[in-house]
N, C-alpha and C positions, 0 to 999 in steps of 0.2 A: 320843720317841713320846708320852709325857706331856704336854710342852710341847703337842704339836698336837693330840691330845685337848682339853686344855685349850680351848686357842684354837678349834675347832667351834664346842664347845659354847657358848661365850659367845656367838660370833659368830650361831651359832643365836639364842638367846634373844633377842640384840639383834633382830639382824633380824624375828621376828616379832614383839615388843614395839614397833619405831617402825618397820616397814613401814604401807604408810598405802592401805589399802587401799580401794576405795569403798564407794558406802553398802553396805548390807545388800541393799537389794532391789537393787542393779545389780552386785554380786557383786564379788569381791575375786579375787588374784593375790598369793599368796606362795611363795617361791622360795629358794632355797640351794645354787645348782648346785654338784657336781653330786648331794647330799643329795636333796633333797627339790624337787617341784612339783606346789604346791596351786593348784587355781581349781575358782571355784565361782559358780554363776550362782544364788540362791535363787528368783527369777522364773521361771524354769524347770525349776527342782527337779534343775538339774544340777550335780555335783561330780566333779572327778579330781584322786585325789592318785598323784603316779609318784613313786618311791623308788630311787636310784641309778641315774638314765636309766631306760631302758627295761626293767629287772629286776622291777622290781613295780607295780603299777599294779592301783588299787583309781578306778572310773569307777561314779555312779552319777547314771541319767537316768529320771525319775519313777520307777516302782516298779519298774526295770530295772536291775543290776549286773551288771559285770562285774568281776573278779577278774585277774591274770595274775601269777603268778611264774616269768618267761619263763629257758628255756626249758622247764621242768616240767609248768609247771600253768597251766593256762585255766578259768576257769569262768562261765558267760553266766548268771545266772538271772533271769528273771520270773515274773509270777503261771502264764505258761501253760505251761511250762516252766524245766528246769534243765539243764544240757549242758556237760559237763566236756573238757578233753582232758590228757593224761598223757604227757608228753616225744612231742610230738606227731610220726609219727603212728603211738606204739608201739600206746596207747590211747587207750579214749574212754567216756564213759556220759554217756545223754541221757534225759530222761524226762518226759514229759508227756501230756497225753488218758487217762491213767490208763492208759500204757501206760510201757516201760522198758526200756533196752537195753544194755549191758557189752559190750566188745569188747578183744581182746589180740592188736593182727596179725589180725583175724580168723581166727586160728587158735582163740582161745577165744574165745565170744560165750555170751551172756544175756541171754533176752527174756522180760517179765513182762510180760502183758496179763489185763487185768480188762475188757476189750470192754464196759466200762458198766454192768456187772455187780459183784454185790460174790465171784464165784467165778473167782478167779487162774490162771492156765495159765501153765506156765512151759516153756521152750525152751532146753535145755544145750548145749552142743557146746565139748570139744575137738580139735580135728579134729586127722586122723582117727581117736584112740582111746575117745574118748566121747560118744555124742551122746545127748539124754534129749529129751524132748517129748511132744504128746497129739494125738491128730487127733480131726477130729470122729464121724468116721465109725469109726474103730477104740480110740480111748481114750487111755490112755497107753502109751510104746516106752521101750526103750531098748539104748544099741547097747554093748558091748565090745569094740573094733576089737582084736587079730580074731579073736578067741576065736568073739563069738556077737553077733548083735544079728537087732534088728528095726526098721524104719524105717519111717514110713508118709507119702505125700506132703511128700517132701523130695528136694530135688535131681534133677528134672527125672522122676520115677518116681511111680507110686503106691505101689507097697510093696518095700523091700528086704528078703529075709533070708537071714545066712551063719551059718556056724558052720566055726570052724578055716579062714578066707578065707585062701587062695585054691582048698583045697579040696573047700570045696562053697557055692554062692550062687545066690540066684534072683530076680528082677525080677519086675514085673507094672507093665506101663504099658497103660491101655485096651482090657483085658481080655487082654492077651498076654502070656504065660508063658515067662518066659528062665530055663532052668535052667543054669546052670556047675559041671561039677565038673573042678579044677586049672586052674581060670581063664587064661588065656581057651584052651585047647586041645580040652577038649569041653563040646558045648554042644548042648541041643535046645529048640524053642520051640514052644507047644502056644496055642490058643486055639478060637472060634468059628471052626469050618472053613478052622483053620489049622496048619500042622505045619512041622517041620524040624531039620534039625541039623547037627553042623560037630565035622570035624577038625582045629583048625586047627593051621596053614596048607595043612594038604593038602586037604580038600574038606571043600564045606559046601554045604548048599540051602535053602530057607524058603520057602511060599508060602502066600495065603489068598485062597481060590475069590474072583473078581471084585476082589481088592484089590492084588495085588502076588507076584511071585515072583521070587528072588535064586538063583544058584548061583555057587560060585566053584570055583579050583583053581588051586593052588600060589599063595595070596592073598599078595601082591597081582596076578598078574601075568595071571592069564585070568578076568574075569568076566563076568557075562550079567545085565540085570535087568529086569524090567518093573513099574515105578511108576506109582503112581496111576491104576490101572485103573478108580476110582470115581468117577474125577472128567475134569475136561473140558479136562482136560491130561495123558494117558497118555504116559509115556514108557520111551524104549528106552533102556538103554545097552549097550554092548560094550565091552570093554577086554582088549587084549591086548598088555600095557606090555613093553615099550616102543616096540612099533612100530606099535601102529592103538589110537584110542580113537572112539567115538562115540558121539554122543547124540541122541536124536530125537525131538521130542514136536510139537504143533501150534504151541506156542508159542515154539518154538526148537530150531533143530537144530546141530549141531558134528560134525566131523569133524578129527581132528589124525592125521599120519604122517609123522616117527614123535614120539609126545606127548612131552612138550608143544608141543614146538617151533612145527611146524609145521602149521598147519590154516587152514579157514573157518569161520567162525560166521555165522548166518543167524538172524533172527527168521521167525516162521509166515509172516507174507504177504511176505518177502523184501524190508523197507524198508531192515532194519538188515543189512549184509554186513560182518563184520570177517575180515580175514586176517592172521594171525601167517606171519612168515618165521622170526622168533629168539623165540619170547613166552617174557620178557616185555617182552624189548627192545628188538623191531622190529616193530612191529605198526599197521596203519591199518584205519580202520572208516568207513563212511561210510552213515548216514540219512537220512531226509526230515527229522530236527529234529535231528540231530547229526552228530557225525565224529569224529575222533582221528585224530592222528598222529604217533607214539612213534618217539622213535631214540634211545634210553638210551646214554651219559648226554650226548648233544650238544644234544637239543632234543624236546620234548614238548609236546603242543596238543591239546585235550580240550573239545567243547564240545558237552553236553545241554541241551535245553529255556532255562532260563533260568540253568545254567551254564556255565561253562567257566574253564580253568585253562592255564597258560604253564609249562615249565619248560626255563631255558639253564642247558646244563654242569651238570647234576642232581649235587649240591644245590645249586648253588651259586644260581640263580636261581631263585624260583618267584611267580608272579603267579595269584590266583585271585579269582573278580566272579560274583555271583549276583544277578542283575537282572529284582525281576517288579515287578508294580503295587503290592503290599503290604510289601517287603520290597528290598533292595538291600545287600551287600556285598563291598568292595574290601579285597583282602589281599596284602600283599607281606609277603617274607619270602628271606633273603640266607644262606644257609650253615645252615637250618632253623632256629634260634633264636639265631643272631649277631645277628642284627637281624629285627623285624620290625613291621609297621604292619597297622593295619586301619579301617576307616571301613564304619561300619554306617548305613541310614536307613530309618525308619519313615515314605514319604510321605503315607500316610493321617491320622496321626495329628502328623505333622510334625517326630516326633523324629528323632534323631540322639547317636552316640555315637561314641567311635575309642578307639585305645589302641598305642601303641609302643614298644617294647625296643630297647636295644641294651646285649648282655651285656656283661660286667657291669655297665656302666656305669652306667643308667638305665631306668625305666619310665615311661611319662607315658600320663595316663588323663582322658579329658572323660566323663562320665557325660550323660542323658539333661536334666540339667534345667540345663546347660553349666556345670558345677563343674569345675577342670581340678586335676590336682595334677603332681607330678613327683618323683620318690623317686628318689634315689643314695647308694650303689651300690644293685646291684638282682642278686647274687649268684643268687637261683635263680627272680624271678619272672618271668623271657624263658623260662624253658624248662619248669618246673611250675608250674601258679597254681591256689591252691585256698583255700577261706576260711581252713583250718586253717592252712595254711603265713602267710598275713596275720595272724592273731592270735597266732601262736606265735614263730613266729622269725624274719621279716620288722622288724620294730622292732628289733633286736637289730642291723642292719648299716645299716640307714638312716643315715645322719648327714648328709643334708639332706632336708628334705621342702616343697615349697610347694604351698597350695591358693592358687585364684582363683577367682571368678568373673566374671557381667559384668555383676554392678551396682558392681564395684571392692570387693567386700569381699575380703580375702587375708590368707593366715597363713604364717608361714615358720619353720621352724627348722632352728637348726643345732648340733650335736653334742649333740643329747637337749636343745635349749634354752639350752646357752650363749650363746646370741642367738637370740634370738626376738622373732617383732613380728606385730601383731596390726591389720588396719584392718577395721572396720564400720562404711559408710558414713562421715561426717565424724570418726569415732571413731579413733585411732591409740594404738598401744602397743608399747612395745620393751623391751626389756634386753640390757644385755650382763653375763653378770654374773660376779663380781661389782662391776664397774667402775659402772656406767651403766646408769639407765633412765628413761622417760620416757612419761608420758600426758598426752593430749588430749581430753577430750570437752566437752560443752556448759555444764559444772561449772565448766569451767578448764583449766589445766594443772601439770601435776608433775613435774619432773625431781628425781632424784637420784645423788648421787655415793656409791660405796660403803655400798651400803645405806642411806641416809638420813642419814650419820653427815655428811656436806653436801647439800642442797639446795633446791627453789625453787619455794614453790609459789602460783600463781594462782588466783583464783576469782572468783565477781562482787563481792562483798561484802567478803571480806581478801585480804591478801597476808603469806603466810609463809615466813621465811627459818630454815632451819635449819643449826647448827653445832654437830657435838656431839651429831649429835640432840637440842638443845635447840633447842623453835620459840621466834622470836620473830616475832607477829601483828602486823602494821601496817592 
């Protein structure tokens, strides 16, 4: 173990003592796989040094860093922000516009906003046993699930408050009053000439003059309701499951017997007619700008407006194409993310983009300004793809990657850069290391054998051969 301690470190020091790297301003390449890989471009104020493959990696491009000690830690920072992630995706904290935010599972979250202001507002939550915040309108809450709390415009309500939940509890969403006590079995709801209340499951009623009234009994199975009375879609329902459901408003009417099964669906002026025989497995609809036609899982054909969709032997085949003047995309996809392809195009503006998996195998990706790449294996990005999952633990399985483009500039690696080659325009660069490597630019050329300790280098003006890492200049 000494011995090859030893033997690193020297081999270390040589190597970046007579690597021979270019000038200054056209940036340098030093390397030690699988230690260490530095490059740094000064002309563009960029550097990345990676440390044991793809485990650490410290990248920074003008007054932009990033950080990774994968799979732990990410952290992005520039002037406008800072954005971390934490064995991703347990955690994360991001913060910028002078505002700031913590998160754990979204189970725990923490938001600190200064709105431009030098006066802080801050936003707690462990959900669900504590949650802290300020509204504008009612000041600062705070909740102790479920002893006691108070909440104010948070999670789809104006004001929540319980005490010993489930109790006793009451809502207020746009001026209606939902009171609960032994949640959810009795309940009454009060407002602007509005009232009602509920045994449940045995009976309940709610209604507000010109706006809506509900009654049920023995819920779910006999209900009545009339929605949006104020507006210019009034609608009916009945439900008495499992053998008749209906719904009736100008805008769309239904009928199922016995639900869900079996019914017609109808839009107000009767273009759209769909009929379930089996819904949701045997079902045809047919419009003036659409249709459908379901036979789960032998064959499926779906097409609105500008789109429509294909499925044979569900899942096994699925083809889907959205085709207008601004916008156009083609998608296939074989057993939901065993494979799949897609081709997007922007004819107005003339772009184009695509992107195809096949698990695990590969991903391969053309961006908008035709840079292509292709990453193998490609363990989870056919089936979830998110930035976080690319900068956390995506490098970690990669062990080949090549970009292109189509002016022929291209980079390639393989096992975190055990060979790697680099061409920009007339420009070429490789190694294998630590055997072999080799550059070309408008300087010369460079090859070396085992880190420099042999090889040969051209330029306009000398020619140098080394042995021993000793040059001798001709």
């Amino acid at each position: 173990m000494r011995v090859l301690s030893t033997y690193c470190a020297v081999l270390l020091i040589l190597a970046i003592a007579f690597a021979a790297p270019a000038a200054a301003e056209e940036g340098a390449i030093t390397t030690l796989w699988p230690l260490f890989d530095y490059r740094s471009s000064p002309a563009t104020g960029y550097s990345n040094l990676s440390i044991l493959g793809p485990l650490f990696k410290r990248e920074r491009s003008g007054d932009a860093t990033k950080t990774a000690v994968r799979p732990f830690f990410f952290n992005s920072n520039s002037p406008e922000s800072d954005d971390s992630d934490f064995l991703y995706p347990l955690a994360s904290s991001s913060t910028g516009g002078g505002d700031s935010d913590t998160q754990v599972l979204k189970i725990y979250q923490k938001h600190v906003s200064r709105g431009g202001t030098s006066e802080e507002k801050r936003d707690t939550m462990l959900f669900p046993f504590y949650i802290s915040g300020q509204s504008e309108k009612h000041g600062p809450y705070t909740s102790f699930f479920p002893i006691h709390g108070d909440i104010y415009e948070r999670f789809w309500r104006d004001e929540y408050h319980y005490t010993l939940f489930p109790l006793y509890g009451r809502t207020v969403k746009k001026g209606t009053t939902s009171t609960n006590w032994l949640y959810p079995f009795f309940n009454t709801v009060s407002g602007d000439k509005e009232s009602g209340f509920q045994f449940w499951p045995l009976y309940g009623q709610a209604a507000k003059e010109g706006v809506y009234s509900k009654r049920f009994l023995l819920w779910p199975f006999f209900t009545v309701e009339s929605l949006g009375l104020n507006s210019d879609n009034p609608t009916e329902n009945r439900f008495f499951l499992p053998l008749y459901a209906s719904s009736e408003s100008p805008q769309r009417s239904s009928t199922h017997i016995p639900w869900p099964f079996c019914g017609v669906v109808r839009d107000g002026a009767g273009n759209v007619i769909e009929r379930d025989y089996f819904w949701p497995f045997w079902v045809t609809a047919d419009g003036k700008n659409s249709h459908t036609r379901r036979y789960i899982p032998f064959y499926a054909e779906s097409q609105a407006g500008d789109s429509s969709s294909h499925w044979i032997m569900w899942p096994l085949y699925r083809h889907e194409k959205i085709t207008s003047a601004s916008f156009s995309q083609d998608k296939i996809s074989l057993l939901y993310f065993l494979f799949s392809h897609s081709d997007e195009v922007w004819p107005e503006s003339g772009k184009n983009r695509a992107k195809s998996s096949f698990w695990p195998l590969y991903v391969f990706k053309r961006d908008e300004s035709g840079q292509r790449s292709i990453s193998m294996p490609a363990l989870a990005e056919a089936v979830v793809w998110s930035d976080g999952l690319e900068r956390n633990w995506a490098p970690l399985w990669r062990l080949f990657i090549a970009k292109w483009d189509d002016k022929g500039n291209n980079a390639v690696s393989l096992l975190w850069n055990l060979y790697w080659q680099e061409r920009r325009g007339k420009e070429l660069a490789w190694e294998l290391s630590p055997l072999a490597a080799y550059s070309s630019t408008d300087a010369g050329t460079d090859f070396r054998l085992f880190k420099g300790l042999f090889g040969y280098t051209e330029g306009k003006e000398s020619t140098t051969l080394r042995i021993f890492w000793i040059p001798l200049r001709f």
